[in-house]
Each structure stands twice: as structure tokens, then as C-alpha cells.
MARKELUM-285979 format. One line per field, with one value per residue: y, x, z of N, C-alpha, C, O in turn; residue number from 1. Coordinates in Angstrom, 1 decimal, always signed. Layout:
N
n_Y <- c(Y,...)
n_X <- c(X,...)
n_Z <- c(Z,...)
ca_Y <- c(Y,...)
ca_X <- c(X,...)
ca_Z <- c(Z,...)
c_Y <- c(Y,...)
c_X <- c(X,...)
c_Z <- c(Z,...)
o_Y <- c(Y,...)
o_X <- c(X,...)
o_Z <- c(Z,...)
pos <- c(NUM,...)
END
This chain:
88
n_Y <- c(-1.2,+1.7,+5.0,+7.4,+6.0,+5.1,+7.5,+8.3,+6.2,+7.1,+9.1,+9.2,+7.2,+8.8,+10.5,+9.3,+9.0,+11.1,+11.8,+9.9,+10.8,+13.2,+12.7,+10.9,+13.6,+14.6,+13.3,+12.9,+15.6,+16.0,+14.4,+15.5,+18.3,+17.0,+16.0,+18.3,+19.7,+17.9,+18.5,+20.9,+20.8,+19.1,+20.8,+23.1,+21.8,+20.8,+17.5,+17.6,+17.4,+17.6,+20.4,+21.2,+23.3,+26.0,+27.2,+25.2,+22.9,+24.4,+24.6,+21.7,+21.1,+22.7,+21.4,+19.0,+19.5,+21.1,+18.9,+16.6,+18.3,+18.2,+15.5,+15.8,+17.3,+15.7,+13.5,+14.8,+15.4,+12.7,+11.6,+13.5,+13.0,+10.6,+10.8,+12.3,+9.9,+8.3,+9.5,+10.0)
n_X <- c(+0.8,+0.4,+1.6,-0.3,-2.4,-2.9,-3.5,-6.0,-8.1,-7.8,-8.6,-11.5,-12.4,-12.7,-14.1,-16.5,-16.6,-17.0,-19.6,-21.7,-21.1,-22.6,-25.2,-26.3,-26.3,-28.0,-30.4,-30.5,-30.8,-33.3,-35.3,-35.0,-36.2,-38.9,-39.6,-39.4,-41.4,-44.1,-43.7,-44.8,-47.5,-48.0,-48.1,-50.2,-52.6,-53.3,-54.0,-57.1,-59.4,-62.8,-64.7,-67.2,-69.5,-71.0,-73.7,-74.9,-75.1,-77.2,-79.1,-79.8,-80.5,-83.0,-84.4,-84.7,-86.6,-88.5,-89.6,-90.4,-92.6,-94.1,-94.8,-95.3,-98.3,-99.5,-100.1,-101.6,-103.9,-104.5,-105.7,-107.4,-109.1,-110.1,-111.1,-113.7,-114.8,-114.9,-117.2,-119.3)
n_Z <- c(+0.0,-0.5,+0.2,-0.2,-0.5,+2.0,+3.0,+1.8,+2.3,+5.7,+5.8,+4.9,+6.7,+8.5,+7.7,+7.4,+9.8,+11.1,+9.8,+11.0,+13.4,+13.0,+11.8,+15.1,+16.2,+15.4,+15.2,+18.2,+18.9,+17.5,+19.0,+21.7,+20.4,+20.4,+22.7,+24.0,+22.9,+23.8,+26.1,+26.5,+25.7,+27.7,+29.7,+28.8,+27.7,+30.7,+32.9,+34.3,+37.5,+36.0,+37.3,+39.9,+39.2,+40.7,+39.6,+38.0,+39.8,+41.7,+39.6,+39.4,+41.4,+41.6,+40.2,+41.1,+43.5,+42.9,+40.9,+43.5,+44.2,+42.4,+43.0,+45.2,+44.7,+43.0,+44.9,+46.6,+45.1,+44.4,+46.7,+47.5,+45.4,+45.6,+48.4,+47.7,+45.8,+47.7,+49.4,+48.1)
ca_Y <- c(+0.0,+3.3,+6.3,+7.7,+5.2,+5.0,+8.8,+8.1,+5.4,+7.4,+10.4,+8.2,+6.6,+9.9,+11.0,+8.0,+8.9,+12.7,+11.9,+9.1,+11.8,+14.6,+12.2,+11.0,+14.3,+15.3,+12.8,+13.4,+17.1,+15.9,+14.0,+16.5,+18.8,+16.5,+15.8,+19.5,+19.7,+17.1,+18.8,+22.7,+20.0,+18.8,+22.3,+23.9,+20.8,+19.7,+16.5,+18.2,+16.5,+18.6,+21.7,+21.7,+24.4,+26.3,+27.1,+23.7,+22.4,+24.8,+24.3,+20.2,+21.1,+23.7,+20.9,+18.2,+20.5,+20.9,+17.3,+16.8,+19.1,+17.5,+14.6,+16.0,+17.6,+14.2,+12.6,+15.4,+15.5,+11.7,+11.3,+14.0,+12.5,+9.2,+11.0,+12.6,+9.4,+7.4,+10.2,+9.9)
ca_X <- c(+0.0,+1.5,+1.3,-1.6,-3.4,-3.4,-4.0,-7.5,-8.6,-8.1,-10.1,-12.7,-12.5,-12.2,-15.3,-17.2,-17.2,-18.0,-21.4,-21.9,-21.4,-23.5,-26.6,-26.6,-26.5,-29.3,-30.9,-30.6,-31.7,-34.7,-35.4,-34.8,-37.5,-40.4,-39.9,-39.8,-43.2,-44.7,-43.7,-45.8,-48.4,-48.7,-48.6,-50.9,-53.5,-53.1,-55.2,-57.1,-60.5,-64.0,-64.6,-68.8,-69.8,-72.1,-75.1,-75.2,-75.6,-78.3,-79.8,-80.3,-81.1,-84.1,-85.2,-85.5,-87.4,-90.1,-90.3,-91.1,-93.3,-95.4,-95.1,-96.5,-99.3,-100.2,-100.4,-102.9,-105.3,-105.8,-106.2,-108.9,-110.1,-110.4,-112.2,-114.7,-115.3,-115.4,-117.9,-120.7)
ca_Z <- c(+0.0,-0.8,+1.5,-0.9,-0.2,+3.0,+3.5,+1.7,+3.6,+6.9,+5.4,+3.8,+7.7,+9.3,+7.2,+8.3,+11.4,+11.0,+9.4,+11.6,+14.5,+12.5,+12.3,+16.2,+16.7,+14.4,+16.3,+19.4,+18.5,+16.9,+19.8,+22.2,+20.4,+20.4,+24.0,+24.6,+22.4,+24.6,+27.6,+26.1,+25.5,+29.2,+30.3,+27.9,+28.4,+31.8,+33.1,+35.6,+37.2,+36.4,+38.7,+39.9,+38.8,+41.3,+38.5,+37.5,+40.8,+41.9,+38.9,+39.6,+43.2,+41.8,+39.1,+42.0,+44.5,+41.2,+40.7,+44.6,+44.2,+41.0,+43.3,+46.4,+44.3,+42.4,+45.8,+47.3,+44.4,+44.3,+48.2,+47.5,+44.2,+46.6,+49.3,+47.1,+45.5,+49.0,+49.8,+47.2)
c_Y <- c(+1.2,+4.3,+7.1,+7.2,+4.9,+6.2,+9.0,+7.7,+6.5,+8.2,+10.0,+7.5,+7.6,+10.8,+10.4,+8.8,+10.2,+12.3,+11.4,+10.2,+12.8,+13.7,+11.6,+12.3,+15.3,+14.7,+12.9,+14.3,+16.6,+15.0,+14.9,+17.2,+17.9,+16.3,+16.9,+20.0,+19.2,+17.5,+20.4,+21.9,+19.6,+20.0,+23.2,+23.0,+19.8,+18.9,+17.4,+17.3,+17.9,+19.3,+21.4,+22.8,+25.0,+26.4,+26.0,+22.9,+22.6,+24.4,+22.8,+20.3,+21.7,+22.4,+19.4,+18.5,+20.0,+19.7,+16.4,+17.3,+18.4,+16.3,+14.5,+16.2,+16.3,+13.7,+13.2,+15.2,+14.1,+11.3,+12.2,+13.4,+11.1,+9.7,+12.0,+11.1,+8.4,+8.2,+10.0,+8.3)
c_X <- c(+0.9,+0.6,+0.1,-2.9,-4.1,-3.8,-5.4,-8.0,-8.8,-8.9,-11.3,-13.3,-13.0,-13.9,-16.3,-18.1,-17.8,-19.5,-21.9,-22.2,-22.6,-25.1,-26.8,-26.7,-27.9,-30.4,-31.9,-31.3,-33.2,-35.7,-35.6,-36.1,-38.5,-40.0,-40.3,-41.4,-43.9,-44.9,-44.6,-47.1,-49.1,-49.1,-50.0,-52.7,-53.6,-54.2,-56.1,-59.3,-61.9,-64.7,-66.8,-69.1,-71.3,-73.5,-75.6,-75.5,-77.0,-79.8,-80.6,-80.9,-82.7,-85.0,-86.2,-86.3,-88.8,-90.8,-90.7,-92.3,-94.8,-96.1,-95.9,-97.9,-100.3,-100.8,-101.3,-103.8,-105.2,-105.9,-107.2,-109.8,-111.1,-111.4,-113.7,-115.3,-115.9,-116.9,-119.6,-121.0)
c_Z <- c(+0.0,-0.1,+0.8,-0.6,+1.2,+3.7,+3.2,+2.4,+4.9,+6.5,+5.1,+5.7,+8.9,+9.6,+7.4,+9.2,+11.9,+10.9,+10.1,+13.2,+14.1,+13.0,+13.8,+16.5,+16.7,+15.4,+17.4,+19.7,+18.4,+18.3,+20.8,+22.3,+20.3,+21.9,+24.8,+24.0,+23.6,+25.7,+27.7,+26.2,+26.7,+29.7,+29.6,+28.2,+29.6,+32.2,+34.4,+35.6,+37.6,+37.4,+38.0,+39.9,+40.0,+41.0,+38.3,+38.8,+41.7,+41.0,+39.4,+41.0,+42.9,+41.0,+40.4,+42.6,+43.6,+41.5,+42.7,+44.7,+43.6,+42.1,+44.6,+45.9,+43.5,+43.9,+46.4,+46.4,+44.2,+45.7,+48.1,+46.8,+44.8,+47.7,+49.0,+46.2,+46.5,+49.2,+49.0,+47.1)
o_Y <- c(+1.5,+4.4,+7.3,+7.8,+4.6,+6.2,+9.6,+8.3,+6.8,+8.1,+10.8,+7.4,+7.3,+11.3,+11.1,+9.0,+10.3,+12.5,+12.0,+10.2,+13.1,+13.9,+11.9,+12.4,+16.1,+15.3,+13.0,+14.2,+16.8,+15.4,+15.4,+17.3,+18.7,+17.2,+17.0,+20.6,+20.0,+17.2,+20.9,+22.5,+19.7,+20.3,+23.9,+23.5,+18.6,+19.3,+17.7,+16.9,+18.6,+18.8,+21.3,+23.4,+24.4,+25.9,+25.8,+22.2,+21.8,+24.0,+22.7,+19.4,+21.4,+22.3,+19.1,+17.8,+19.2,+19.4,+15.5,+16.7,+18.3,+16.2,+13.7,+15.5,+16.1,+13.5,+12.4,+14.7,+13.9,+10.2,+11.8,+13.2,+10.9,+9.2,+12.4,+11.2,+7.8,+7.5,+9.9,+7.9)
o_X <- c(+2.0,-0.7,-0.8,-4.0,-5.3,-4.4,-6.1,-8.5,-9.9,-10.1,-12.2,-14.5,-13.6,-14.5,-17.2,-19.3,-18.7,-20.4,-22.9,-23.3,-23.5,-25.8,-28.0,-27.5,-28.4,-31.1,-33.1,-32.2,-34.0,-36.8,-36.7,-36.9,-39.5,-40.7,-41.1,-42.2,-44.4,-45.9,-45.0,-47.9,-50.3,-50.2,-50.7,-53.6,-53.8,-55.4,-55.4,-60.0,-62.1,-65.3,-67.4,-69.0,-72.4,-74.4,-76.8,-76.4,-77.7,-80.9,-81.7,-81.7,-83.6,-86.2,-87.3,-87.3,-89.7,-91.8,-91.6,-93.1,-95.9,-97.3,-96.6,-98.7,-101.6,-102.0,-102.1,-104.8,-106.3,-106.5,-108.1,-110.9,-112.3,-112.5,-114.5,-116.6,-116.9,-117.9,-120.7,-121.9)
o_Z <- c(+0.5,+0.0,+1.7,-0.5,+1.4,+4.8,+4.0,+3.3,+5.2,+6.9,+5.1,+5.8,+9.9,+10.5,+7.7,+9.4,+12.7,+11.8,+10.3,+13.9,+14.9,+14.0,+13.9,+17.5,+17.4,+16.1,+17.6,+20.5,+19.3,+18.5,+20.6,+23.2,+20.1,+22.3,+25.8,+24.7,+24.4,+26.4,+28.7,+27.0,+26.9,+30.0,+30.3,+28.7,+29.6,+32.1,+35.5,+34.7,+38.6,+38.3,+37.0,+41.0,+40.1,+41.7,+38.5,+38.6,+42.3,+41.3,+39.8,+41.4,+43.6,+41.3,+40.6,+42.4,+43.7,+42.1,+42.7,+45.3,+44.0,+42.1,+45.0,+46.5,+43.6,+44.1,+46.9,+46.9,+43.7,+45.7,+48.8,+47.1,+44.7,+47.9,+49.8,+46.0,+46.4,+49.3,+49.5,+46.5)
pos <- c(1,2,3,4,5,6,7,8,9,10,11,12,13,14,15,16,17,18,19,20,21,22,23,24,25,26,27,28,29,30,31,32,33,34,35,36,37,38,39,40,41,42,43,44,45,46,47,48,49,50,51,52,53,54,55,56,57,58,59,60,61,62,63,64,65,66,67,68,69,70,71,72,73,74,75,76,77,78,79,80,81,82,83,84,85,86,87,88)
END
């Protein structure tokens, strides 16, 4: 092998290992930003567990009351309906 030759090879070897470094590092990088995405991502949408809303609660509290209500009213007018028809 003549000195030519073997000065290629190492460059050619040398060069290798450049690119070889460039893309891990590309990589790496790219890696890197999606993890830091992910991490804007948790913050931006965090898991958090549904807040009761005061309105909405009163609300269901006014709707039951009602419906008590219907059902007190049913229950008086047929205990009267009943003691008008016991009656006659």
C-alpha cells in the first residue's frame, strides 16, 4: 500500500465517522424537540379533574325540589279524588 493510499482510507475513515457523529446528533436534536413539544403540550393541556360548577348544581337542586313538588301535588289531588269518590 502506498502512502496515498493510505491517506485516503483514513479520510474516507475519518469521514465516516463525521457523518456518523452529525446524524446522532441530528438525532438526538430531533429527539430533544419532540420531547420538549410534549412537555408545552402537558402544560398547555393539563389532566385536571371537572370543577362543579355552582349554577349547574343549583340548577339540579331547583329541578329536583319541582319534581317533589309534582309529586307532592299528584299525591294530594288523588287522596282528595279518593275522598270525594269514597264520599258519594
Amino acid at each position: 500500500m502506498s502512502v496515498l493510499n493510505v491517506e485516503i482510507e483514513i479520510t474516507e475513515n475519518s469521514q465516516g465517522a463525521d457523518v456518523n457523529q452529525r446524524q446522532q446528533f441530528l438525532r438526538g436534536l430531533r429527539v430533544t424537540l419532540l420531547e420538549a413539544i410534549e412537555n408545552l403540550r402537558d402544560v398547555a393541556h393539563p389532566a385536571t379533574l371537572p370543577v362543579k360548577r355552582p349554577d349547574v348544581e343549583a340548577r339540579k337542586a331547583r329541578k329536583e325540589s319541582a319534581r317533589d313538588k309534582v309529586s307532592k301535588l299528584l299525591s294530594l289531588s288523588q287522596a282528595v279524588e279518593a275522598l270525594r269518590l269514597g264520599t258519594r
